[in-house]
N, C-alpha and C positions, 0 to 999 in steps of 0.2 A: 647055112641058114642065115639071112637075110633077119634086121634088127626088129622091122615090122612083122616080120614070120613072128619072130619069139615074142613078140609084144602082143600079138592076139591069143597067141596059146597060154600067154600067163595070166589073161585078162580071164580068157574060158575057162579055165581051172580054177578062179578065184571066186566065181560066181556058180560053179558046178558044188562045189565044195562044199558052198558058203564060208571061206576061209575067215571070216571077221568074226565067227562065233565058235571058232573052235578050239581046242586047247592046245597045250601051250607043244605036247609031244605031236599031235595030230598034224602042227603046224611044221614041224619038223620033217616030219614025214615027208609031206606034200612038196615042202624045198627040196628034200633030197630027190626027189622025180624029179622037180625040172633042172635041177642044175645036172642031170644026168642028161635028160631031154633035150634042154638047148643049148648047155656047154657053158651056162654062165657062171661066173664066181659064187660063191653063197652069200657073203657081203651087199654081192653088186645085187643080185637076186630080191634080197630082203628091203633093202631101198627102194628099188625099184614097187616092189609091192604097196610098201607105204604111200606112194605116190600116188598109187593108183586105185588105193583104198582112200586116200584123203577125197582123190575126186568123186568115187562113188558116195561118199556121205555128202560132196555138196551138191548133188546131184539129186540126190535123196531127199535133203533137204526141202530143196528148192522144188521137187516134184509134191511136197506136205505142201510149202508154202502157197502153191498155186492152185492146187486143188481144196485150200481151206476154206469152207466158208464163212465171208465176211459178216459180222452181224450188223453192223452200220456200213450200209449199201450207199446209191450214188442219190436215195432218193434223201437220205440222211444226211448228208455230206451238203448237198444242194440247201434244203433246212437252214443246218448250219451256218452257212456263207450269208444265207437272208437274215437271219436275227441279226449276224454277229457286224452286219454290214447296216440295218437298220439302227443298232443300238452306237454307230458309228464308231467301231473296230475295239470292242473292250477287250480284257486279257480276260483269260480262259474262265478265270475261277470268278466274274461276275458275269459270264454268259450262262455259266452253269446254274448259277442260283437264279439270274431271270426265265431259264428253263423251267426249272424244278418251284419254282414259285408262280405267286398270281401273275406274275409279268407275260409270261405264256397266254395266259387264259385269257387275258386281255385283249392280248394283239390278236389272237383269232377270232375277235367275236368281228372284226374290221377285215377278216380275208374273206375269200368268194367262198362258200361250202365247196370241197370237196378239193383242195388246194394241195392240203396236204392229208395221209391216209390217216387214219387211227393208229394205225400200226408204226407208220413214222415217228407220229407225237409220241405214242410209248415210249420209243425208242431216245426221242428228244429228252423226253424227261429223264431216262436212265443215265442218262452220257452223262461220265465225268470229266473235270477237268483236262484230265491225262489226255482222255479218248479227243475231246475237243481240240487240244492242241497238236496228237497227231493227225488227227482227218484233215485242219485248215493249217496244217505246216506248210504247204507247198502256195497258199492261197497268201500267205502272210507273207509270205518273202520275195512274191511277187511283187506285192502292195508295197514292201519295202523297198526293193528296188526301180519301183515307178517312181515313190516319192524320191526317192536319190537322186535320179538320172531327170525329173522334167525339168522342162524349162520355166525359170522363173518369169515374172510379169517382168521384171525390170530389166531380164537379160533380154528380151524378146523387146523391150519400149526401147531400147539401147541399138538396136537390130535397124533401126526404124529412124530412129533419130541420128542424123548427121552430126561427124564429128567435124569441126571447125579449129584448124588454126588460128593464130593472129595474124601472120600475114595473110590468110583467106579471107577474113573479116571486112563485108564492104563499105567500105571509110568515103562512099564516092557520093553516093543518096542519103541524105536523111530519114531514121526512119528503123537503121536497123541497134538495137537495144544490146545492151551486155546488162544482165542482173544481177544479183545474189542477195543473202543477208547478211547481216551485221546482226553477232547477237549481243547484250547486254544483261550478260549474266554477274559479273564482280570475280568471273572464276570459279564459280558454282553454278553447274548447267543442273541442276535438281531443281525439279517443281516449274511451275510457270513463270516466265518471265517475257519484259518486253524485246521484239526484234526490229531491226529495221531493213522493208524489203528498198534498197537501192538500184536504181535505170541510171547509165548512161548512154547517150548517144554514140554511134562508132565515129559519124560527120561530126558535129556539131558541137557535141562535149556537153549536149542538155543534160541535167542532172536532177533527177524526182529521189523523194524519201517518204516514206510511207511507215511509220511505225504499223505494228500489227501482233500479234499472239506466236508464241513459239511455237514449228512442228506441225504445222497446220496445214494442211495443202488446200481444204478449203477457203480459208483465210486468203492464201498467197492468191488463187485465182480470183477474191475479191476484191483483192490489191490491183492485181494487173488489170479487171477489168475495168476499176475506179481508174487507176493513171490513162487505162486508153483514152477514157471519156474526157479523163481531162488533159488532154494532150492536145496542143495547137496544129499538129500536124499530124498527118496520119505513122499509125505503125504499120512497120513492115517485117518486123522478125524480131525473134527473142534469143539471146544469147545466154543460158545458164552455164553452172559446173554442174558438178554430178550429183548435190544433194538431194534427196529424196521430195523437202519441201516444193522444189524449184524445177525438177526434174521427174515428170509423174504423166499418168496417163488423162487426168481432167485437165493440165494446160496443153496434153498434144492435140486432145479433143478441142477444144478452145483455137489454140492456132490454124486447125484444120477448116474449119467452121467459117475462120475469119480471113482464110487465105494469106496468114501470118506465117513468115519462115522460122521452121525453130530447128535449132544446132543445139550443139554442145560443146564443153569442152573436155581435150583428156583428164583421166582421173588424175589427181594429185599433179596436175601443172595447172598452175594458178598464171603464166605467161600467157597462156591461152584468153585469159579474159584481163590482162592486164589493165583495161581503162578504167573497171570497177571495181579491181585491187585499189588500186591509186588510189580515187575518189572514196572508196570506203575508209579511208586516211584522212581525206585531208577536210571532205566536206561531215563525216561523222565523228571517226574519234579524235581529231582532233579539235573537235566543237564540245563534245559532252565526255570525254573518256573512256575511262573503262569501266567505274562504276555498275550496280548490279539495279537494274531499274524493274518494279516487278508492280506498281500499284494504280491504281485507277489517276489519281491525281499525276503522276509524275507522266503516263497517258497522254491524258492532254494537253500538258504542258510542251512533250513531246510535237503533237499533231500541230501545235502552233509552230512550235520553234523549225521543222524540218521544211514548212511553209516556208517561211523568211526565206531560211540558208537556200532555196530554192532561187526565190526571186532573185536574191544578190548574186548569187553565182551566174545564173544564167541571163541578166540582163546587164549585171554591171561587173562583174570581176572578169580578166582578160584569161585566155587558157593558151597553151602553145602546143603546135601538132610537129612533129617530128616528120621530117620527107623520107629520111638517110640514115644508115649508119654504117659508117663503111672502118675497117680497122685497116691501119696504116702501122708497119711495125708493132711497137708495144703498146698503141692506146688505141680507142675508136675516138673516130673523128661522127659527130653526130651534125646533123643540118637540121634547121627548122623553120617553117611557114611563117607570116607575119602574126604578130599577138594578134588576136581579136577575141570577143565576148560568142559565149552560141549565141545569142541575140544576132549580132551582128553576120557571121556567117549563115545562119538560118535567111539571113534577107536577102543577099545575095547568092542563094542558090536557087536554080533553075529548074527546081524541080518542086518549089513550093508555089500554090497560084496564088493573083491578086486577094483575093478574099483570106485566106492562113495568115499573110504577109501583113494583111490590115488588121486583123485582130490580136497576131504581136503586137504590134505599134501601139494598138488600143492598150493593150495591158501593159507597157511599158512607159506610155504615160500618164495611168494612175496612181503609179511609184514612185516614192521620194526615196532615196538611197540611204539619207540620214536616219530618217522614221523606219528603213527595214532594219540599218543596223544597231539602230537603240531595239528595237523589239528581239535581235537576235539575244543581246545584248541582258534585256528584261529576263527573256525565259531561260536563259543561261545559269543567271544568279539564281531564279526563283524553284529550276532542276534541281538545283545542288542544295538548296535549302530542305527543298520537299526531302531530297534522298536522306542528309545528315538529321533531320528532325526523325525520319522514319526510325533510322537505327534507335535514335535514343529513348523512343518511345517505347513502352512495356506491353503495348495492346498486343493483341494475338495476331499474329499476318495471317490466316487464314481467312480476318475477315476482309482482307485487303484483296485478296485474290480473288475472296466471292464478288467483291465487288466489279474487280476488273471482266469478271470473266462475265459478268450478266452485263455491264456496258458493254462490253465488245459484240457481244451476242446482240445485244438490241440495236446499234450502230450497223454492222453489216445485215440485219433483216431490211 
């Protein structure tokens, strides 16, 4: 006799019997028939039984569980998903209470008649917490692993926007921009304070500064669209890092619109944009420091003084452009172009027309070099004043901030 033989005969004897209700001698019995029957151990026998009595009870089980009826059906469940998706996804125990409360009676008098049954809403009202959190258990962990797994806006605007090295950067046309900010916080980026969004040219080494509001992406596209205008030569592309102010979906919108090329750089390599590293040195914090500037007056002092450092840099201070750098044994050996001012490289390039070319000239000599650098000079001393008077003063800063933030507001309308 064959292992499957004996396994059906002890299966039929166990359900002939009813062996799971019988007693403790009866069951004795019934072993000693079959370990006579099919020759098995009595040991082996009694195992086996167990085995085959666990399966019939999940069997059993499982035959209750299917055949139970549900008292909250799929037309409940559906309900459910609507409130709980209407009241934009609360926990169990305030869906309940907007059930079982006027919140219900509300939102129906706003559905079509006959939406949901009578019998539903009964039904609605009774459900408790528990009930609610098993029916949308499978609906919740959906919802939670959508929000896990999408795609964010910024990984998707990163998707889309070109990454740029430095040697890819084109240094050949006028025209293509590297940006960022400089913030001027003292070391404390809490609360509002002034920033400054700085341009420089990749050709030319033109230099713009723009004070503006911290964290603003509105602000930064009023900046950029202020510098285009006043920009003697046309743009042709924007070079950020990855900060969110600089980096966002209203200037991709903006350079699409204007058929301006906009890149990026990689995260955390600041090489990438090295020209407006630099210059955020030498033409910022080396001018005003580090100081923490946050009030309407120090503002404008600002918008004046970033003017100047403008004009001297770009019309009268010389810059030097690197061709090479080649490493020779233990040092690099570095080559460089002849000094000249971007003024003066701007004129001799062949990609600016007569007309751009004349309205440099024009504005270069309305300029006395002496009178820009007393004025840098002026709002220099009169920064530091305004900042050191601020500290010593007891007045409240928050009125300082109302102030800044409703000029800034009425200056960009």
């Amino acid at each position: 006799m064959d292992m499957k033989t004996t396994t059906q005969i002890v299966e039929k004897t166990i359900k002939k019997t009813n062996y799971r209700n019988l007693s403790r001698s009866e069951k004795g019995k019934i072993l000693k028939e079959l370990t006579d029957t099919t020759g098995l151990a009595y040991h082996y026998l009694t195992d086996k039984i167990k085995k085959l009595q666990f399966q019939s009870k999940a069997e059993l089980i499982l035959s209750k569980h299917r055949t139970k009826n549900q008292k909250y059906g799929i037309e409940v469940v559906f309900a459910l998903k609507h409130f709980w998706k209407v009241l934009k996804y609360p926990c169990s125990q305030i869906l309940e209470s907007f059930l079982k409360g006027e919140g219900l009676n509300d939102a129906l008098k706003h559905l079509a008649v006959g939406t949901y049954s009578s019998d539903t809403i009964a039904k609605l009202r009774t459900s408790c917490a528990k009930t609610i959190d098993t029916r949308l258990k499978d609906t919740k962990e959906k919802r939670r692993l959508a929000l896990k797994y999408q795609v964010k806006q910024e990984e998707e605007l990163k998707k889309q926007v070109r990454v740029k090295l430095s040697w890819e950067l084109n240094r050949l046309i006028p025209g293509f921009f590297q940006f960022d900010l400089v913030e001027h916080c003292g070391g404390n980026v809490f609360g509002p304070f002034i920033q400054t969004l700085a341009f420089v040219d990749s050709y030319s080494g033109w230099w713009a500064g723009i004070p503006l509001m911290r964290g603003a992406k509105e602000q930064v596209l009023a900046a950029i669209k202020e510098f285009k205008k006043g920009l003697p030569f046309k743009l042709l592309g924007l070079h950020p890092d990855n900060g969110r102010p600089v980096l966002n979906w209203l200037i991709k919108k903006f350079t699409d619109t204007n058929n301006i090329e906009y890149t990026m750089a990689r995260p955390y390599e600041k090489n990438d944009s090295h020209l407006i590293e630099c210059k955020n040195f030498t033409n910022v914090r080396k001018i005003i420091g580090y100081s923490r500037h946050d009030t309407l007056r120090e503002f404008k002092i600002m918008l004046e003084l970033f003017q100047a450092v403008a004009d001297l840099k770009n019309y009268f201070t010389p810059s030097i452009k690197q061709t090479s750098k080649i490493r020779i044994g233990g040092h690099i050996e570095r080559k460089y172009k002849d000094i000249k001012t971007p003024y003066q490289r701007l004129m001799e390039s062949e990609h600016l027309t007569l007309e751009q070319k004349q309205e440099l000239t024009k504005r270069k000599n309305n300029l006395n070099i002496f009178e820009v650098s007393e004025k840098i000079d002026q709002c220099i001393n009169l920064l530091f004043k305004t900042t050191h008077k601020k500290y010593l003063e007891t007045e409240n800063k928050d009125i300082f901030v109302e102030q800044f933030s409703s000029y800034f507001l009425t200056t960009q309308r």
